[in-house]
C-alpha positions as CSV (number, residue, x, y, z in Angstrom):
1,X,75.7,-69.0,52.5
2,X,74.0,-66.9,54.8
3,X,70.8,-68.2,55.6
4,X,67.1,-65.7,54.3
5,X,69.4,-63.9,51.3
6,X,67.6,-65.1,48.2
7,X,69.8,-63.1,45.6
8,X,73.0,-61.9,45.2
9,X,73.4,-59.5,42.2
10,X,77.1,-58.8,41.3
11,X,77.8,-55.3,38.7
12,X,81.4,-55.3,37.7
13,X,82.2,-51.7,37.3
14,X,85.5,-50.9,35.0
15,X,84.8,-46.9,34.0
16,X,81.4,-47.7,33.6
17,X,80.6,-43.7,33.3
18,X,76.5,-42.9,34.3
19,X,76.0,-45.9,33.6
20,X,76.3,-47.8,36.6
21,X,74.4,-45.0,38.5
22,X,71.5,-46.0,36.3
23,X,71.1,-49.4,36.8
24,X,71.5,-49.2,40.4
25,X,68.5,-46.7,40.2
26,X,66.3,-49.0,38.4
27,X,67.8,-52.0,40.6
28,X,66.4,-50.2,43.8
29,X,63.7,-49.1,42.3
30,X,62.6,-52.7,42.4
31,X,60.6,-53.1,45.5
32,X,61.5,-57.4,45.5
33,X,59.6,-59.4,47.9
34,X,62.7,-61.6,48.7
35,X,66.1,-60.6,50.8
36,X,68.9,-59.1,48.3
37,X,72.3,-57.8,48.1
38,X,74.1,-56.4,45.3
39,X,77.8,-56.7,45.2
40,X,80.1,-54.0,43.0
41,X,83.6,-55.3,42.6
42,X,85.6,-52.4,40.7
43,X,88.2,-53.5,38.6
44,X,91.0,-50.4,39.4
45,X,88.7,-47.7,37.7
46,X,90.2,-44.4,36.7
47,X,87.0,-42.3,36.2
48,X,84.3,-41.2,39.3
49,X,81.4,-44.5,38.1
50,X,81.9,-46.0,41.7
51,X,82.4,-42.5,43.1
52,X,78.8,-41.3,42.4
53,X,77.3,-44.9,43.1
54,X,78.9,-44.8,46.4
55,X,78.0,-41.1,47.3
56,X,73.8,-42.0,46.1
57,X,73.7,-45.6,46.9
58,X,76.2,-46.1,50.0
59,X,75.5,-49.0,52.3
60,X,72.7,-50.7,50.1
61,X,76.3,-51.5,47.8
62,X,79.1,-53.4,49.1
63,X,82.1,-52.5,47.1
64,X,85.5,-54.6,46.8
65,X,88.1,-52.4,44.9
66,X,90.5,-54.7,43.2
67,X,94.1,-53.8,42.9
68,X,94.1,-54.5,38.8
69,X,91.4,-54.8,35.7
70,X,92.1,-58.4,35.4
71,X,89.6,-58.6,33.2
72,X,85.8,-59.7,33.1
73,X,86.1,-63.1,34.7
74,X,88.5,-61.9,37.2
75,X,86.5,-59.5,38.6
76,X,83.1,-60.9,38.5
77,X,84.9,-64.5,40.2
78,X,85.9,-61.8,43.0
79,X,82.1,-61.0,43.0
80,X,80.6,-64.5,43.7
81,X,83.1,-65.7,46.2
82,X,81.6,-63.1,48.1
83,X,77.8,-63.6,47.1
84,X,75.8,-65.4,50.2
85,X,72.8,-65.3,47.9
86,X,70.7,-68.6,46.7
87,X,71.0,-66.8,43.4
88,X,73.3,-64.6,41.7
89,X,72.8,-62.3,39.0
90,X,76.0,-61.3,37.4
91,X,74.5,-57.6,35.5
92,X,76.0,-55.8,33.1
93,X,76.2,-51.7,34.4
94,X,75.2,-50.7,30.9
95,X,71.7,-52.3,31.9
96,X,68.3,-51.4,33.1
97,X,66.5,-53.5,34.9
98,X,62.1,-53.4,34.2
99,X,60.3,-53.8,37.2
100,X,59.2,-57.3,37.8
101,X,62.5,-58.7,35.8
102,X,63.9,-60.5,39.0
103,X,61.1,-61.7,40.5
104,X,60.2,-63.5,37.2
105,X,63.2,-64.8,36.8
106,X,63.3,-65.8,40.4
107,X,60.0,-67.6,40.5
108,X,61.1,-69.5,37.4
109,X,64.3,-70.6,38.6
110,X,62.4,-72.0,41.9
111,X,59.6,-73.9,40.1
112,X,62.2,-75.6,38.4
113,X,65.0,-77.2,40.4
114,X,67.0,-78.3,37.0
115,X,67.4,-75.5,35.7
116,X,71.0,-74.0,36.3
117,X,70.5,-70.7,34.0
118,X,67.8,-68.1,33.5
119,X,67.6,-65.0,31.1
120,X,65.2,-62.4,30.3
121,X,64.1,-60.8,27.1
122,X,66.9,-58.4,26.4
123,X,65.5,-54.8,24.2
124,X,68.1,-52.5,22.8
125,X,67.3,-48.4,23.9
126,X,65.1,-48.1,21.1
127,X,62.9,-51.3,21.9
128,X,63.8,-53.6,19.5
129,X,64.9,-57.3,20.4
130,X,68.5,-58.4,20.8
131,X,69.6,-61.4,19.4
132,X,72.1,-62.9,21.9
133,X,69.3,-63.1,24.3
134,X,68.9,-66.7,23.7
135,X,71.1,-68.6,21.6
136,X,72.4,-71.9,20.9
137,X,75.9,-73.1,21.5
138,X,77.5,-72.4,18.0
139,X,79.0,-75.5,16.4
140,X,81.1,-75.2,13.2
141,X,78.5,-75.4,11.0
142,X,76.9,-72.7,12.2
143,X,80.2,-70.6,12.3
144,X,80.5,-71.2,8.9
145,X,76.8,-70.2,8.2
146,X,77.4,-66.9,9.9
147,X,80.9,-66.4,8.2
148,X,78.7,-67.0,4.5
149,X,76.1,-64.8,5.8
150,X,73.4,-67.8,5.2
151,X,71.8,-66.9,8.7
152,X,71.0,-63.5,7.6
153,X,69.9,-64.4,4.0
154,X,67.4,-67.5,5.4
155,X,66.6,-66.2,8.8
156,X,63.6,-68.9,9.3
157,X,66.2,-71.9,8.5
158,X,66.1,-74.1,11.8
159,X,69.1,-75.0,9.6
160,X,70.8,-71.5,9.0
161,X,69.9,-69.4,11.7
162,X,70.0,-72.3,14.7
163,X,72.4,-70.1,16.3
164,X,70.5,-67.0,16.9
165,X,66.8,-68.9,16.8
166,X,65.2,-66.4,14.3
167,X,62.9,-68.7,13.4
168,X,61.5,-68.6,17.0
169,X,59.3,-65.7,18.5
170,X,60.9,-63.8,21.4
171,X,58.0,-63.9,23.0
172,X,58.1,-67.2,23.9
173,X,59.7,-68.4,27.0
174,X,61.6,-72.0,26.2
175,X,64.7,-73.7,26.4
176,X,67.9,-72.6,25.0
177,X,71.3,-73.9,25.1
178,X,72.6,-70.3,26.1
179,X,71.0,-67.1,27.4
180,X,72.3,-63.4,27.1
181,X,75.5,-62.3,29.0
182,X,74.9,-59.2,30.3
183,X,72.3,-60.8,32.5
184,X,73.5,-64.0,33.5
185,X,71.0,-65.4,36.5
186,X,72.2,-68.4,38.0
187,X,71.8,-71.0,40.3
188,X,74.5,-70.9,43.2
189,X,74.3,-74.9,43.7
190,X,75.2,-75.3,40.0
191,X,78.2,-72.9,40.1
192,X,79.4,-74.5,42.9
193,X,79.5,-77.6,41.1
194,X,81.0,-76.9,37.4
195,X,82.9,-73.7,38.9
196,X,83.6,-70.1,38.3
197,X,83.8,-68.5,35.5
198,X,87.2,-69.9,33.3
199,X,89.4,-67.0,33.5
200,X,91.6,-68.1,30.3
201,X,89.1,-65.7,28.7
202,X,90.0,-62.1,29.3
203,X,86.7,-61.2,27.7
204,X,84.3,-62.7,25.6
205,X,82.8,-65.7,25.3
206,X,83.3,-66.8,28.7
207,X,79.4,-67.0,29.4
208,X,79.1,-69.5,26.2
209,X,81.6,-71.9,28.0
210,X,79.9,-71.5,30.8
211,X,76.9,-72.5,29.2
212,X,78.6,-75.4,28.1
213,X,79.9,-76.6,31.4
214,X,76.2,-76.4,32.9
215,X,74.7,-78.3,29.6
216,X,77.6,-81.4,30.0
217,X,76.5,-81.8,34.1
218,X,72.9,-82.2,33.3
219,X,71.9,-78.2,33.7
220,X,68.9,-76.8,31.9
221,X,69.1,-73.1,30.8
222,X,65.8,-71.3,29.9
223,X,65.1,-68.1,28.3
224,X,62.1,-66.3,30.1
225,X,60.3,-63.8,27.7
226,X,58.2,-62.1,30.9
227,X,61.1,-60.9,32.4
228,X,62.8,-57.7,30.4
229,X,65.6,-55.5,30.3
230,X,67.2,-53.4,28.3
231,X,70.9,-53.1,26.9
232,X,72.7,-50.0,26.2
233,X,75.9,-51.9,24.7
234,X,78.2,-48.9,26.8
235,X,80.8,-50.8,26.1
236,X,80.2,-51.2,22.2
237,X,82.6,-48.4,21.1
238,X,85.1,-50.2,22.3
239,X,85.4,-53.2,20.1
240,X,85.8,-50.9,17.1
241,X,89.6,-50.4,18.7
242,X,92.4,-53.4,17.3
243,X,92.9,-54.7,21.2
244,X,89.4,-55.8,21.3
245,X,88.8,-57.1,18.0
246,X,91.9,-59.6,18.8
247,X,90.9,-60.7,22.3
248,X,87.6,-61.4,21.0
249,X,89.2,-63.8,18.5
250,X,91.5,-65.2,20.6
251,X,88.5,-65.8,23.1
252,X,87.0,-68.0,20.0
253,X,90.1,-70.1,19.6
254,X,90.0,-70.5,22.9
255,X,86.7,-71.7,23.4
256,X,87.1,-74.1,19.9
257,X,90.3,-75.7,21.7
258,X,88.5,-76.2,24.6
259,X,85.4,-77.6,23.7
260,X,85.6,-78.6,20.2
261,X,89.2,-79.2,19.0
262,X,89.5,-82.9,20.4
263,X,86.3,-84.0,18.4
264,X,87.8,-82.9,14.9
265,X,90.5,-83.8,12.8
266,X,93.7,-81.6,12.8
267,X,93.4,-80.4,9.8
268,X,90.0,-79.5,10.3
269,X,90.7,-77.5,12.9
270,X,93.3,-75.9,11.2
271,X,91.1,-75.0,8.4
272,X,89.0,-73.3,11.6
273,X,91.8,-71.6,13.1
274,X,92.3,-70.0,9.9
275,X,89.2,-68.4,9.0
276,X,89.1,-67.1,12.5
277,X,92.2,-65.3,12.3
278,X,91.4,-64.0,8.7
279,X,87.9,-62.8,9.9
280,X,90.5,-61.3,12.6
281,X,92.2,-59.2,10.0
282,X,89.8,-58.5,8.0
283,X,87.8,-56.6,10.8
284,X,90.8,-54.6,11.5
285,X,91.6,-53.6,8.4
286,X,87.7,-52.7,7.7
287,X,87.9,-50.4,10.4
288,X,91.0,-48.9,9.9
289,X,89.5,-48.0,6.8
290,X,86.8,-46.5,8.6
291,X,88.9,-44.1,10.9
292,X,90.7,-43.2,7.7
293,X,88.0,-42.0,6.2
């Protein structure tokens, strides 16, 4: 680690459009009071994102250009090997960053030397609050509450809605079991000791098993209300295709066999396997009811 850079901020650019133009502008448009780089591994793009970046942003960027799209984890790993930070920031491009958001986060982090994860208070573009800004790590139960749409009809249940924490204001900062994803501020000393990101994911729900690995070694994670952003969801049109719908379930099964599977009866988890893959289906054929239309 080189010794006076605070932060390391890594944006993983795959066709990322305008987008990651943008939140390098409001990135630099930060004036932090601490050393920072920000690190852009490109994962084989086809369209001019890291083009434009490079032409208005140059040497305040470092670029690696991987040889494939290996995915999310592959490419962000690629990022942090290279970090020299204290702390890195693993940012979505389909982000903008509110002035203040790092240094908040920062200062927290600092004052608090168990804490492994920090997120900010994430607003979609029209100012309202997203949910998977603080979360906690879902258990069965609360799969099945989500499946039966309980969470949604009794949205101030501790018992119902315990994944999303509705019945919590997102204006207060606390502790969570997991914080949003396309913000993921962490602790360089606690990666180095439960590891990168688990590349068995392609995509999805790698930062929940992260979140995981941090809460099993003794790491706290905190949601931090003062510090904002906002998230475009860029990438949102693309679940609507069949590819993503299945790597998103297959991400699930993943994470249930890795965390969960050994705890639970085999034909419980069968039962789980199940609904997963018929929630699977059913999505796709919902949609391609949609395009029919």
């Amino acid at each position: 680690m080189a010794e006076g850079v605070k932060l390391s901020i890594v944006i993983l650019n795959y066709n990322s459009g305008d987008f990651l133009v943008k939140c390098l502008d409001s990135v630099f448009a930060d004036d932090l009071p601490f050393s920072c780089e920000v690190i852009v591994p490109d994962n084989a793009s086809s369209d001019d994102s890291l083009k434009k970046a490079e032409q208005k942003w140059g040497s305040r960027i470092a670029v690696i250009s991987n040889p494939k799209n290996g995915g999310f984890n592959y490419g962000n790993n690629i990022g942090i090997r290279h970090c020299k930070g204290k702390y890195i920031c693993l940012l979505n491009p389909d982000t903008i960053i509110h002035r203040g958001a790092f240094k908040t986060l920062l200062d927290f982090i600092e004052a608090h030397p168990r804490v492994g994860f920090v997120g900010p208070k994430v607003l979609n573009r029209d100012g309202s609050f997203q949910l998977s800004a603080r979360r906690s790590i879902p258990s069965p139960f609360d799969a099945i509450a989500r499946a039966l749409l309980l969470s949604k009809l009794f949205p101030h249940s501790k018992m119902f809605a315990r994944y999303n924490l509705t019945f919590l204001s997102p204006d207060q900062t606390q502790q969570v079991d997991a914080s949003t994803g396309c913000c993921l501020f962490a602790r360089r000393a606690m990666i180095d000791q439960i590891g990168l990101l688990d590349e068995g994911f392609y995509i999805y729900c790698e930062d929940v098993d992260w979140f995981l690995r941090a809460k099993n070694a003794g790491w706290e994670t905190w949601y931090v209300a003062e510090a904002v952003i906002e998230h475009h969801h860029a990438y949102s049109e693309r679940f609507r295709k069949h590819r993503a719908v299945i790597d998103f379930h297959k991400s699930m099964i993943y994470l249930y066999r890795k965390h969960y599977a050994k705890t639970y009866p085999f034909l419980f988890n069968w039962i789980i396997y199940l609904m997963v893959y018929i929630r699977m289906i059913a999505l796709i054929c919902l949609k391609t009811v949609k395009r029919w239309k």
